[in-house]
N, C-alpha and C positions, 0 to 999 in steps of 0.2 A: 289333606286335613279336611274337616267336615266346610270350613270356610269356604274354600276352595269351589270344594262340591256342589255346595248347595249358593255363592254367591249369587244376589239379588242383580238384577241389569235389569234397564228400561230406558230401550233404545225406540228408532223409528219402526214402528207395524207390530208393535208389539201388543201380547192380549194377556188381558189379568188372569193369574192363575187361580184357581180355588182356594176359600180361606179357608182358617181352621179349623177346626168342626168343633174343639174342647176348648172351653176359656182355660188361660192359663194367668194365676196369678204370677205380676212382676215380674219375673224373669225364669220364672221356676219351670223347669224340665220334666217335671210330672203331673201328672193329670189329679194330682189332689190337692185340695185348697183347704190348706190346713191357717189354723186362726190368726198368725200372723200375716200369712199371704190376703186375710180376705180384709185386710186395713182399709180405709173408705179410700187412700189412693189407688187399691187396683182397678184395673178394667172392667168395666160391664158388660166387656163384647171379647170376642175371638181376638186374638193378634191378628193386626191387617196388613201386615209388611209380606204378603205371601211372594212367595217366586213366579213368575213372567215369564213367557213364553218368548223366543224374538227372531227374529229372521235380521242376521248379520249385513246382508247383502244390502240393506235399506237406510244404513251409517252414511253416515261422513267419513274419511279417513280422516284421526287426529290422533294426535301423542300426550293425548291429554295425564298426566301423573298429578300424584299426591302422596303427598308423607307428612312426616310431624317430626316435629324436635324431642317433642314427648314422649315418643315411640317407635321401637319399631316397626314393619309389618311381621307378624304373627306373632311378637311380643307382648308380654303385658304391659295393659293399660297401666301408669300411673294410681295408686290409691286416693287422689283427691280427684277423681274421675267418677267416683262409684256418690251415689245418692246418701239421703237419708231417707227410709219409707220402711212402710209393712212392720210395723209395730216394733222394731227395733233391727231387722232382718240385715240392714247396713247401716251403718252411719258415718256417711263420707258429706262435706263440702258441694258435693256436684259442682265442680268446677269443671269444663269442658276442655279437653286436650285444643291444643295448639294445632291447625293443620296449613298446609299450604300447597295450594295446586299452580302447573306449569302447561306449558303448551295446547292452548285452547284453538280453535280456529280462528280464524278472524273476523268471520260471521258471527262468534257467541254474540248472544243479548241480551242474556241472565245467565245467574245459574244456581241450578239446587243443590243441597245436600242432604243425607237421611244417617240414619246411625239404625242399624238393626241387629238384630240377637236371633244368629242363624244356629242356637241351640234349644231357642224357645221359640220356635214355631212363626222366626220372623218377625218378633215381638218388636213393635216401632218403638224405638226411643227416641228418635228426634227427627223431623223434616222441617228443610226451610227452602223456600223458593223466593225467586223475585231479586236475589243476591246481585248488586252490580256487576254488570259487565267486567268491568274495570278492576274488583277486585280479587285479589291472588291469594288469598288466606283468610286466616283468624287467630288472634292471641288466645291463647288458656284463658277462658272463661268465659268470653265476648261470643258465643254462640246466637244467642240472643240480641246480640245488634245485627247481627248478618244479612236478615231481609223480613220477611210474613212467615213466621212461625205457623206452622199444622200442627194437628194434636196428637198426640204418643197415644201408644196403646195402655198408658198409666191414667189416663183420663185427664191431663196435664198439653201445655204448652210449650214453647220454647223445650230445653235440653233438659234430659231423663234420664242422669249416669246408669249405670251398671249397680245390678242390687240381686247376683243370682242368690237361693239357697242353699245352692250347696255345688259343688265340683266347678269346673273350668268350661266358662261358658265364650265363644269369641261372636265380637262386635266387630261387622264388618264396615266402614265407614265411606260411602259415595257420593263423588262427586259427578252433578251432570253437566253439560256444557250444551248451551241450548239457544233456539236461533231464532225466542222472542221472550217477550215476561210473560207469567202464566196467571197475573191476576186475582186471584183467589185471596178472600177475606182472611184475614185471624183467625186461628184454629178450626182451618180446612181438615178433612179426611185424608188418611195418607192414599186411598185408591182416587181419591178426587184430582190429586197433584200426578198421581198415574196416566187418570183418561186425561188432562189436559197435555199430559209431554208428548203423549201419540204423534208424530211425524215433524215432534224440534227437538230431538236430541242428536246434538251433532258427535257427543262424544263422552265419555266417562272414564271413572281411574275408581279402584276400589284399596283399601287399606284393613287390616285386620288388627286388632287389638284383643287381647283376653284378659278375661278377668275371674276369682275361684273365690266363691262363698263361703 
């Protein structure tokens, strides 16, 4: 499946891939921005969730996993997952699925997570770094307590549900496991929280969710 294929990692020695050359409004699949898509929530810029080059050999071994009660992997998302934005395009809650990750090193010192839309070009919907060591999840909704919110490719902070236009779009969900904090202010850049993971990520789990406009 395209998830699959195109899944986001950013691990230790890794180098930022090229962004995307066409703005793409919210979550849309095509390269026209049509007058709902251009609602003063979309992007100003490219989606910056691009794909990562990585050399495996430069990891940690960990068993790092993740799932949700909310879903399965390659399952659809829940509907009070998806936003409200783009002039009426969705109109969901944006309430954040439930997640919960397992088998971290024992070195972790933080850890991040990002939510992106590997049908739109990598589209960031959400990163958050800085997350306790210590903890092992998140309840449906509470994304936004989790640690220092970076900014979505919505022009937005904290969590950015699902709001494609149309067809079956999947939202890959990652956890990093990482072996310091990364420091970064309130609504960091998502390639900012990139160059800082360069050679602390001990380990990652990735989750798929879908969602159809």
């Amino acid at each position: 499946m395209a998830a699959a294929r195109r899944k986001r990692t950013i691990l230790g020695g890794l180098a930022i891939g090229a962004l995307a050359t066409t703005m793409l409004a919210g979550c849309g699949g095509d390269d026209t921005v049509t007058d709902q898509e251009s609602a003063p929530v979309n992007p100003t810029t490219a989606p910056t969730g691009s794909p990562v080059d990585v050399d495996p050999s430069e990891t940690t071994a960990s068993s790092l996993s993740l799932t949700s009660p909310d879903f399965d992997d390659g399952a659809a998302l829940p509907d009070s997952a998806s936003t409200t934005a783009f002039g009426g395009q969705c109109d969901g809650p944006n309430t954040s699925p439930a997640l919960s990750w397992s088998g971290a090193s024992q070195d972790v010192a933080s850890y991040a997570l990002a939510i992106v839309d590997v049908d739109a070009s990598d589209f960031v919907h959400a990163i958050v770094i800085d997350v306790p060591a210590d903890a092992s999840g998140v309840d449906a909704g509470a994304w936004d307590e989790l640690g220092i919110d970076g900014a979505t490719d919505a022009g937005t902070t904290g969590y950015f549900g699902p709001c494609p236009p149309s067809g079956t779009h999947s939202y890959v969900f990652t956890v990093y496991a990482l072996d310091s904090m990364l420091g970064l202010s309130e609504g960091f850049a998502y390639n900012e929280a990139v160059d800082a993971m360069v050679g602390h990520v001990l380990g990652e789990a990735s989750l798929t969710g879908t969602f159809s406009g």
